[in-house]
N, CA and C atoms as an extended XYZ file, in Angstrom:
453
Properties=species:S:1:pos:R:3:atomname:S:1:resname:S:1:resid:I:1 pbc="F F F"
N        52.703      101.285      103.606 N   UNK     1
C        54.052      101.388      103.134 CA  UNK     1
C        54.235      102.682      102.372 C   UNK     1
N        55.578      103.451      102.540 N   UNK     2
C        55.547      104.611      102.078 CA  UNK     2
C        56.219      104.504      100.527 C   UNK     2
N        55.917      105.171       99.979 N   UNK     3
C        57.048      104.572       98.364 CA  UNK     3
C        58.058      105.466       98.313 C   UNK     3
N        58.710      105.044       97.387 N   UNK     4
C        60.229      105.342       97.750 CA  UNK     4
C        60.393      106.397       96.284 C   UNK     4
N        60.583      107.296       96.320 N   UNK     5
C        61.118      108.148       95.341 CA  UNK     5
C        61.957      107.597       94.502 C   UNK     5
N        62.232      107.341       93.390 N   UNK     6
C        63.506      107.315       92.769 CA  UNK     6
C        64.753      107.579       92.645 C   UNK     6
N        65.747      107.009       92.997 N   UNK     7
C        67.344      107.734       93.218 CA  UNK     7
C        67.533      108.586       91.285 C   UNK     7
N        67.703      109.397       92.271 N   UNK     8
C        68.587      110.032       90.816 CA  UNK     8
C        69.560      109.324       90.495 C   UNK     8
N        70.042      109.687       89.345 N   UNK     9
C        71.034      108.997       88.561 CA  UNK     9
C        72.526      110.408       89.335 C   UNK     9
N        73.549      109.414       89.394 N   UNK    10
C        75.268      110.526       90.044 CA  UNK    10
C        75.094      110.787       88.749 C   UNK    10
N        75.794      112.355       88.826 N   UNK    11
C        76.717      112.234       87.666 CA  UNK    11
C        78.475      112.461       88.050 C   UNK    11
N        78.782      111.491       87.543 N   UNK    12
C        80.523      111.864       87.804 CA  UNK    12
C        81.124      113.307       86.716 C   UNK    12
N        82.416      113.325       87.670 N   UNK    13
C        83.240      114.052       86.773 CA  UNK    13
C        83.977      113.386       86.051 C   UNK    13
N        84.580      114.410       85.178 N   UNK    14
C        85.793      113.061       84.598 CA  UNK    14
C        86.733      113.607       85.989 C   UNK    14
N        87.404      112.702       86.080 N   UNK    15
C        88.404      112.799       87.148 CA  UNK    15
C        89.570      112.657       86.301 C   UNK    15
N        90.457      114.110       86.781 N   UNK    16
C        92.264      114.487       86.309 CA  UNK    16
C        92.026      115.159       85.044 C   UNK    16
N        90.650      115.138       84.629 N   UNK    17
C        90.456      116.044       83.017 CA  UNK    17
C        90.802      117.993       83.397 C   UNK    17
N        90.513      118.585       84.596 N   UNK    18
C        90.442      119.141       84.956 CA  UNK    18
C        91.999      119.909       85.146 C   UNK    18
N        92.775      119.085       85.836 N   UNK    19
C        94.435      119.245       86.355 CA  UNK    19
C        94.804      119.204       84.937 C   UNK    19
N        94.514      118.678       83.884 N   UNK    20
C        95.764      118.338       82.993 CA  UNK    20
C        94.665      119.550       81.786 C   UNK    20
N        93.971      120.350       81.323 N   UNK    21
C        93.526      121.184       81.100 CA  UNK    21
C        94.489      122.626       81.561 C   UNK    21
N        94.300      122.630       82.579 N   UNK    22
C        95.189      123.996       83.497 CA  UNK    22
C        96.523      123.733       83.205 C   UNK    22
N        97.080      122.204       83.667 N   UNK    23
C        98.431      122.506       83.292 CA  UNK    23
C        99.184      123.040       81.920 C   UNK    23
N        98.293      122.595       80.497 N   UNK    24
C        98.147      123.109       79.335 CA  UNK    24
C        97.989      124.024       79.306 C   UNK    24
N        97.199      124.834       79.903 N   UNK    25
C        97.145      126.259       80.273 CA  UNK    25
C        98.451      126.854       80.329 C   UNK    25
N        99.070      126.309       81.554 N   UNK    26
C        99.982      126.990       82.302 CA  UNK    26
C       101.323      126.655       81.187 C   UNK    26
N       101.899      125.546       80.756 N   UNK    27
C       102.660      125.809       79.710 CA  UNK    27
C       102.175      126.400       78.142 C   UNK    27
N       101.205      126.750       77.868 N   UNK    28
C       101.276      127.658       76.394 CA  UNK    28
C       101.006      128.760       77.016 C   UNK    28
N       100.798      129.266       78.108 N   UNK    29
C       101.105      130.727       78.538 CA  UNK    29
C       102.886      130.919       78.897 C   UNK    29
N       103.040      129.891       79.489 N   UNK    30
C       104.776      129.913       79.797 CA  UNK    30
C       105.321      130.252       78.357 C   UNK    30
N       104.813      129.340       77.213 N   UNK    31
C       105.530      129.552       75.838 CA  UNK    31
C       105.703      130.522       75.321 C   UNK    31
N       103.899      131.452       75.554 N   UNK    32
C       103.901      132.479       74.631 CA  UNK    32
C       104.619      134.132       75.761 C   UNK    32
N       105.073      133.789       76.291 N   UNK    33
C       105.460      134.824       77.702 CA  UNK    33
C       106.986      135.125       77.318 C   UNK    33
N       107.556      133.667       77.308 N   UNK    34
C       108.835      133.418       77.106 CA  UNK    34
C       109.576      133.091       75.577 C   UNK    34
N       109.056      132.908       75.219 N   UNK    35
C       109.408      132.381       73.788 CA  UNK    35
C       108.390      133.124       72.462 C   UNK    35
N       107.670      134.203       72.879 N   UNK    36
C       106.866      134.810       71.551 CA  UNK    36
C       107.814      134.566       69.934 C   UNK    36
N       108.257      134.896       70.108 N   UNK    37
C       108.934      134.607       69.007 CA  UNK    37
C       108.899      133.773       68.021 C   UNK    37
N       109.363      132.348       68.958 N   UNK    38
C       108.925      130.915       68.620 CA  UNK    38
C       107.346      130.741       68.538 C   UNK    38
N       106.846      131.009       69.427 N   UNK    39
C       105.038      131.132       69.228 CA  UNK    39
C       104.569      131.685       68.278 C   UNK    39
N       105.037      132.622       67.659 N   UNK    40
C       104.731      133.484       66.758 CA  UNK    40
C       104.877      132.588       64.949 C   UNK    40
N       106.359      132.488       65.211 N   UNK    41
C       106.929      131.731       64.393 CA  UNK    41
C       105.843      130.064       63.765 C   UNK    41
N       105.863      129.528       65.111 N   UNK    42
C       104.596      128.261       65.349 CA  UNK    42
C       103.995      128.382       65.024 C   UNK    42
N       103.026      129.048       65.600 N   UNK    43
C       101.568      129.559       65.458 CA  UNK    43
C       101.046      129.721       64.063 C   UNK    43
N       102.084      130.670       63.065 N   UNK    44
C       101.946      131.045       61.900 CA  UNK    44
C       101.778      129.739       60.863 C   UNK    44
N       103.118      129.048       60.985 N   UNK    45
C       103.498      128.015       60.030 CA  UNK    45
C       102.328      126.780       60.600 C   UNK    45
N       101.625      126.696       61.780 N   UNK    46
C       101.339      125.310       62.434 CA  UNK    46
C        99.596      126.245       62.366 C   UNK    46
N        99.114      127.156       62.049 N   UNK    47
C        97.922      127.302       61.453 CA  UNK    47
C        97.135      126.547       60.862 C   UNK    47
N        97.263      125.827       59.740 N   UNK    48
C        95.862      124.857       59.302 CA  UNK    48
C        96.313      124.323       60.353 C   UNK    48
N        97.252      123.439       61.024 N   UNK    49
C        96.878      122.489       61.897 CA  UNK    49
C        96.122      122.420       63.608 C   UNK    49
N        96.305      123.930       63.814 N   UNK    50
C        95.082      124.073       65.171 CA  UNK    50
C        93.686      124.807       64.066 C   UNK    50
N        93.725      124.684       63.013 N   UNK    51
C        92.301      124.547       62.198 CA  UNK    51
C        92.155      123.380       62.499 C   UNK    51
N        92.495      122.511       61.464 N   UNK    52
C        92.340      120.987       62.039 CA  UNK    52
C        92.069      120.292       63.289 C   UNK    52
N        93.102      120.654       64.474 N   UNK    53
C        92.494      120.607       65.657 CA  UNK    53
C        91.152      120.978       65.916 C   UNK    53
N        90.724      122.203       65.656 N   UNK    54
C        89.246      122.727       65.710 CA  UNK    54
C        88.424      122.053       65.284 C   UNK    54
N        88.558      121.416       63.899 N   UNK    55
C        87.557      120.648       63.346 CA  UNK    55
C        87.225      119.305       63.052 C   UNK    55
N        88.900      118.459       63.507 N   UNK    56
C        88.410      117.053       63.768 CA  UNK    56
C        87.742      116.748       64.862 C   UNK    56
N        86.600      116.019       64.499 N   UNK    57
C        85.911      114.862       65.089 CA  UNK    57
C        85.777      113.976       65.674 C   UNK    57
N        86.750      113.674       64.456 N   UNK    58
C        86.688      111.985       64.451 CA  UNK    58
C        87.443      111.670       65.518 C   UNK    58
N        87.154      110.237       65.843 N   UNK    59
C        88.147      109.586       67.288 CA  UNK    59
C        89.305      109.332       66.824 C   UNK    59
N        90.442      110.067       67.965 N   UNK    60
C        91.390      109.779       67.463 CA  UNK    60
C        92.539      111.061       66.351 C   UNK    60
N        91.245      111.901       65.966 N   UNK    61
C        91.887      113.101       65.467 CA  UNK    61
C        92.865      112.771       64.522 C   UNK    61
N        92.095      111.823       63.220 N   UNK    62
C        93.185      111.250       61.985 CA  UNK    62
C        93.926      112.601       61.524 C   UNK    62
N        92.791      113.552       60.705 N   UNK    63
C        93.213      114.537       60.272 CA  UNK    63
C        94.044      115.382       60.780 C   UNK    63
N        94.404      115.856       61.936 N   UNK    64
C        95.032      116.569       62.858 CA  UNK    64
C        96.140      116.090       62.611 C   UNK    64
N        96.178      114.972       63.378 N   UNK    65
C        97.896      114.072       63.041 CA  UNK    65
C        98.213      114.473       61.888 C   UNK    65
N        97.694      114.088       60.910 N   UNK    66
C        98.333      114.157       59.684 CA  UNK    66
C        98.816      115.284       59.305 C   UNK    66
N        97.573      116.631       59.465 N   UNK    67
C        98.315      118.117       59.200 CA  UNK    67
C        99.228      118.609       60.046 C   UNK    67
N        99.515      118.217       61.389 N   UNK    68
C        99.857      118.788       62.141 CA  UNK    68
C       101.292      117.887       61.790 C   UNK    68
N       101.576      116.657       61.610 N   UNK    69
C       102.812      116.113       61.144 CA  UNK    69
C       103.943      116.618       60.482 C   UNK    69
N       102.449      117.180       59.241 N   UNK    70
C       103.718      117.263       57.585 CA  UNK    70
C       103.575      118.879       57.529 C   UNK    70
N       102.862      119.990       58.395 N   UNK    71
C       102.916      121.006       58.444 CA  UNK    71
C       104.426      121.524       59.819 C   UNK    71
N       104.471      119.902       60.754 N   UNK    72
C       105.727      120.151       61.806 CA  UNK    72
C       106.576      119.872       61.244 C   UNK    72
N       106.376      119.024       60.065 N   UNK    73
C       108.362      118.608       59.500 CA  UNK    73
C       109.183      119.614       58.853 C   UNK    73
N       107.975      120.635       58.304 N   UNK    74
C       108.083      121.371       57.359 CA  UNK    74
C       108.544      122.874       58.563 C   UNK    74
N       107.767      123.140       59.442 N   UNK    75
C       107.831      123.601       60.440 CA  UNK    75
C       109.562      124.053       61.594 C   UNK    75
N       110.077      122.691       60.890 N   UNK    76
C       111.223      122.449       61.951 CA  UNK    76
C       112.831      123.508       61.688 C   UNK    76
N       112.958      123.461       60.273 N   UNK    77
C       113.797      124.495       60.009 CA  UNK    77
C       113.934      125.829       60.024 C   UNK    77
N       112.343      126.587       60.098 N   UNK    78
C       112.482      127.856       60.189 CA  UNK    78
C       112.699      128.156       61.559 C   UNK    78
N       112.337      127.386       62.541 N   UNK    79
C       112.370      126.942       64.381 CA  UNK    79
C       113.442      127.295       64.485 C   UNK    79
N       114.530      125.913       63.643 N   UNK    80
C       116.056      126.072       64.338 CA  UNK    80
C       116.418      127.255       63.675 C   UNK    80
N       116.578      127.787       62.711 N   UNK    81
C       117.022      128.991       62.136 CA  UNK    81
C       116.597      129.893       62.953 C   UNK    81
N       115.496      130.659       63.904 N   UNK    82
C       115.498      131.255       64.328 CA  UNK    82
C       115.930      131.149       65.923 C   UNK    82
N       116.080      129.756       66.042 N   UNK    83
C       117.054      129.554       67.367 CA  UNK    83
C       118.313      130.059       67.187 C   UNK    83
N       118.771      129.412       66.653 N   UNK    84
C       120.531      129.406       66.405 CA  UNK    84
C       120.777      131.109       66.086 C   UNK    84
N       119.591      131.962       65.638 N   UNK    85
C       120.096      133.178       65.258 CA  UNK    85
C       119.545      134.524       66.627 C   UNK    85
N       119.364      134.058       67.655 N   UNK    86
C       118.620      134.868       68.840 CA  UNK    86
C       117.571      134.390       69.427 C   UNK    86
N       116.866      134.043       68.294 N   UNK    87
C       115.334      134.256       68.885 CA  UNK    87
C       114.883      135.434       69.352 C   UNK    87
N       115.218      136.210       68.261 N   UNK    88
C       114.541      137.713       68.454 CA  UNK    88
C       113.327      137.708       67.299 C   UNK    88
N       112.325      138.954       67.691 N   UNK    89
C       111.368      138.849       66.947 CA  UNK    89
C       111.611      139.654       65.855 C   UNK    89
N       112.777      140.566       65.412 N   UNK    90
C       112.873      140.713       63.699 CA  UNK    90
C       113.219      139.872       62.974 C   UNK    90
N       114.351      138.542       63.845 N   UNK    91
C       114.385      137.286       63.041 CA  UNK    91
C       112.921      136.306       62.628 C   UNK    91
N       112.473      136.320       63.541 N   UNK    92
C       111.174      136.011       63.614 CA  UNK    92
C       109.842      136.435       62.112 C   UNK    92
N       109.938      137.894       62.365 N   UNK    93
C       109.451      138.477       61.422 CA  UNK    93
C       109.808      138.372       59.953 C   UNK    93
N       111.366      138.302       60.128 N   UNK    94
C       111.866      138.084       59.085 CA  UNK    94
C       111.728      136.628       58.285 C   UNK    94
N       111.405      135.711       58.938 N   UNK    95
C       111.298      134.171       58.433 CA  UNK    95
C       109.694      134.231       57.839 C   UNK    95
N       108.903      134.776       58.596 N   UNK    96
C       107.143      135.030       57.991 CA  UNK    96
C       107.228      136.019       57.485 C   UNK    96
N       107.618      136.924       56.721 N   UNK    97
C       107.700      137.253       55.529 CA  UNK    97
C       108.116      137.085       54.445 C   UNK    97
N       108.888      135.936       54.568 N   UNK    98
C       108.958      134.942       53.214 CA  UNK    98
C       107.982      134.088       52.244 C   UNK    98
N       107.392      134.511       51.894 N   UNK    99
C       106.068      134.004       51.639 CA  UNK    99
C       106.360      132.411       51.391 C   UNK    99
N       107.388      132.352       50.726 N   UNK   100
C       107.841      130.985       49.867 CA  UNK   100
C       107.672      129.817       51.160 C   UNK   100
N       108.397      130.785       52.666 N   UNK   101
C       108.267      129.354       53.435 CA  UNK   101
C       106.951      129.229       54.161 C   UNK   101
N       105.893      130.039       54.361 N   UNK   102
C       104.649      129.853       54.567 CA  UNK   102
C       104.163      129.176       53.895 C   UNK   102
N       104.033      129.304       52.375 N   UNK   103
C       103.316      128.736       51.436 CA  UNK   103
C       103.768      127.203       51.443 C   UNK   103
N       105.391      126.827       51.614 N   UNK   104
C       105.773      125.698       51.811 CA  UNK   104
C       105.015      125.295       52.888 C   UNK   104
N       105.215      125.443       54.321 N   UNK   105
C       104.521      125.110       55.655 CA  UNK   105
C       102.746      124.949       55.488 C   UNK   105
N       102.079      125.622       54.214 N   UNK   106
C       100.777      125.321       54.329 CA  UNK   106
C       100.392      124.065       53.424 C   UNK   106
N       101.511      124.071       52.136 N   UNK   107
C       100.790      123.314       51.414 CA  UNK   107
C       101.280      121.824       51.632 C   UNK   107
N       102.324      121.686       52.884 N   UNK   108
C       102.705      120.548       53.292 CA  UNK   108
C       101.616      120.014       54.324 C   UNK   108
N       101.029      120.491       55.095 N   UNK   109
C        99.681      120.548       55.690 CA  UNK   109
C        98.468      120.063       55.076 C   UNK   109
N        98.471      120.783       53.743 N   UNK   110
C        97.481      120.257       52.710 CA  UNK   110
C        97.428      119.044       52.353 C   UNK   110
N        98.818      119.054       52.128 N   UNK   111
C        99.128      117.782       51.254 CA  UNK   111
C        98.490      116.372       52.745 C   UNK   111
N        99.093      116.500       53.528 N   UNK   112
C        98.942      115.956       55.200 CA  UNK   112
C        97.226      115.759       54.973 C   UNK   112
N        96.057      116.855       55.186 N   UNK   113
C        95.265      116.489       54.891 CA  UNK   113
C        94.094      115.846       53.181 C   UNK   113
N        95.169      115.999       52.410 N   UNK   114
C        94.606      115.385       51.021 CA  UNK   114
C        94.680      114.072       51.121 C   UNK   114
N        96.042      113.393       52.258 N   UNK   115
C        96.303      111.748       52.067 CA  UNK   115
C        95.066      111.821       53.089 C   UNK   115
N        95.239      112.132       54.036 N   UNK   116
C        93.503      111.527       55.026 CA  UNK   116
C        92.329      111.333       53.950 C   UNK   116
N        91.989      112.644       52.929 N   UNK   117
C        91.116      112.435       52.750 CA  UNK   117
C        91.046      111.100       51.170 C   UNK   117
N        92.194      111.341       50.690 N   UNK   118
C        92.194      110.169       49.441 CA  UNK   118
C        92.665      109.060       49.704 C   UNK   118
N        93.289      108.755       50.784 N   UNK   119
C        94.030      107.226       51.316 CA  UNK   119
C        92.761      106.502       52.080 C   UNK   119
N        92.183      106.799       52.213 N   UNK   120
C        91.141      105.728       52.257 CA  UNK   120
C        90.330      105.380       51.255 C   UNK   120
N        89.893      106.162       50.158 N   UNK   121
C        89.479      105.520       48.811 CA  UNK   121
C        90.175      104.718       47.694 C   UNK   121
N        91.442      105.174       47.913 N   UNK   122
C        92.472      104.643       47.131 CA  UNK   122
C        92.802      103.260       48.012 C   UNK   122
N        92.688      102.724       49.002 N   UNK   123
C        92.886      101.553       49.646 CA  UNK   123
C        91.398      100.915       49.407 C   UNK   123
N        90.660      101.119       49.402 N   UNK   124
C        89.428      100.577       49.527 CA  UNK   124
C        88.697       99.966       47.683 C   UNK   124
N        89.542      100.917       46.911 N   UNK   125
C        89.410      100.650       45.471 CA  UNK   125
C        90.365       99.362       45.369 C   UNK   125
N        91.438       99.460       45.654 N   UNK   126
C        92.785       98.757       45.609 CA  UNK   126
C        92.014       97.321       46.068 C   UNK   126
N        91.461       96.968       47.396 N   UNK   127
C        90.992       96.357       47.687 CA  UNK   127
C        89.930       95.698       46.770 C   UNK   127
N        89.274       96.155       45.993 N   UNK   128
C        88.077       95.761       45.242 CA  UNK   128
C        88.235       95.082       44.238 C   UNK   128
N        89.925       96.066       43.356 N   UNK   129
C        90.559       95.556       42.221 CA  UNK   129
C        91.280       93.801       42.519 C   UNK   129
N        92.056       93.701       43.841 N   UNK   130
C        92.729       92.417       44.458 CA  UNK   130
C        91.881       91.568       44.350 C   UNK   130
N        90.502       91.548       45.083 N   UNK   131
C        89.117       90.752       45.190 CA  UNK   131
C        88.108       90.250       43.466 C   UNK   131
N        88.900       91.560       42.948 N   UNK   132
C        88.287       91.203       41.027 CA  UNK   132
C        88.909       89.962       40.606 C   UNK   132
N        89.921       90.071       40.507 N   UNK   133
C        91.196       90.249       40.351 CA  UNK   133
C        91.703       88.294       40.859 C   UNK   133
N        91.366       88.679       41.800 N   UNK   134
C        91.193       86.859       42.827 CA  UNK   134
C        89.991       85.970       41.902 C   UNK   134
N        88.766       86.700       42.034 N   UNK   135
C        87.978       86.048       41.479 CA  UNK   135
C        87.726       85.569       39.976 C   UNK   135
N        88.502       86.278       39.654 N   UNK   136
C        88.860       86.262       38.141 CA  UNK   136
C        90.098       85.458       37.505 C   UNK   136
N        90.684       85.056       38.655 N   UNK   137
C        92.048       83.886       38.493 CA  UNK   137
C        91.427       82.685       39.234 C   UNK   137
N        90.218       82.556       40.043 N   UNK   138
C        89.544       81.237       40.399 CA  UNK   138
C        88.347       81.081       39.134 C   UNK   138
N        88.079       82.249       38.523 N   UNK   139
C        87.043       81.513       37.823 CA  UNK   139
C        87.850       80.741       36.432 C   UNK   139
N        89.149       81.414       35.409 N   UNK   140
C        90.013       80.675       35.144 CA  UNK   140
C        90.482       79.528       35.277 C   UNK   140
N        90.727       79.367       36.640 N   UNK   141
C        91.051       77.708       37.105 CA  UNK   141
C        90.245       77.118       37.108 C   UNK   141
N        88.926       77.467       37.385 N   UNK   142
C        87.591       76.577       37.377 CA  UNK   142
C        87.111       76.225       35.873 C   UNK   142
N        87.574       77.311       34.798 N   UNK   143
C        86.906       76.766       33.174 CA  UNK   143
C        88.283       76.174       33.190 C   UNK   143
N        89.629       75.923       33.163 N   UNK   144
C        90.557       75.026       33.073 CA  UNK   144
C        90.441       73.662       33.440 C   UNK   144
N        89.623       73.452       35.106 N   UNK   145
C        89.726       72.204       35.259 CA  UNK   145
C        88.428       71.854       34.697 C   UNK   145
N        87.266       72.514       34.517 N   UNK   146
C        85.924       71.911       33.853 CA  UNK   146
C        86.539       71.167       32.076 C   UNK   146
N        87.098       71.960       31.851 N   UNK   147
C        87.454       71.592       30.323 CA  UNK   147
C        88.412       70.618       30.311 C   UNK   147
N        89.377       70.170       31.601 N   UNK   148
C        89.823       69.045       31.903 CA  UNK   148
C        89.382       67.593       31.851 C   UNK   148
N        88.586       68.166       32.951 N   UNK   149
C        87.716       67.062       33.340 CA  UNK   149
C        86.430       66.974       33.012 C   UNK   149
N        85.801       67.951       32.448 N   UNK   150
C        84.582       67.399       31.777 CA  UNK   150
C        83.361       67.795       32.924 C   UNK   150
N        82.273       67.789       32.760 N   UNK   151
C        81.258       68.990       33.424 CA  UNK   151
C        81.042       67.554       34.517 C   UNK   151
């Protein structure tokens, strides 16, 4: 009898990871082609948040959301202001050299990633205090009814 080699192990692709990669491609090149301005504008104010992109991890990309949220809300008025006024790039220029609204657009970002990083200790304390807190209104009821009723 002859022996049989071992099958290798397939490896798959991901399948459609590929198409939807390129198509991302193909619209933030459309954006920055057609709309520099706005890209420019974006790009600037929405900074920590493709940091963030870069450096979350985690599943799910908590941190990201979050900076990328409160750095877009913040984000949204200098957008339409430079819509409604051309969308030319001295308007453009002119909105990022305001330092006041950068500094606004970053530290709303910040703020975006300070709740990621303190909203889970602050829930988890909260939690500990409720559970004290419980146990400490059953042990009450328990010397109430002992002294009731007698050991």
């Amino acid at each position: 009898m002859a022996s049989k080699a071992p099958a290798r192990p397939q490896v798959r692709a991901k399948s459609g990871m590929g198409s939807m990669i390129w198509l991302q491609g193909m619209v933030c090149g459309a954006v920055l082609t057609f709309a520099t301005p706005a890209a420019l504008v974006g790009g600037t104010l929405l900074a920590p948040a493709l940091l963030a992109l870069v450096a979350d991890r985690e599943p799910g990309r908590p941190i990201f959301r979050a900076v990328a949220l409160f750095g877009g809300a913040v984000s949204l008025e200098p957008l339409w202001h430079l819509c409604l006024s051309g969308d030319s790039m001295t308007t453009a220029l002119e909105i990022l050299s305001d330092p006041t609204m950068l500094a606004f657009a970053w530290v709303a970002s910040a703020f975006g990633w300070a709740l990621c990083e303190v909203l889970p200790v602050l829930m988890e304390n909260a939690g500990k205090f409720a559970e004290a807190s419980r146990v400490a209104g059953w042990k009450a009821e328990l010397k109430r009814i002992e002294e009731e009723w007698g050991e």
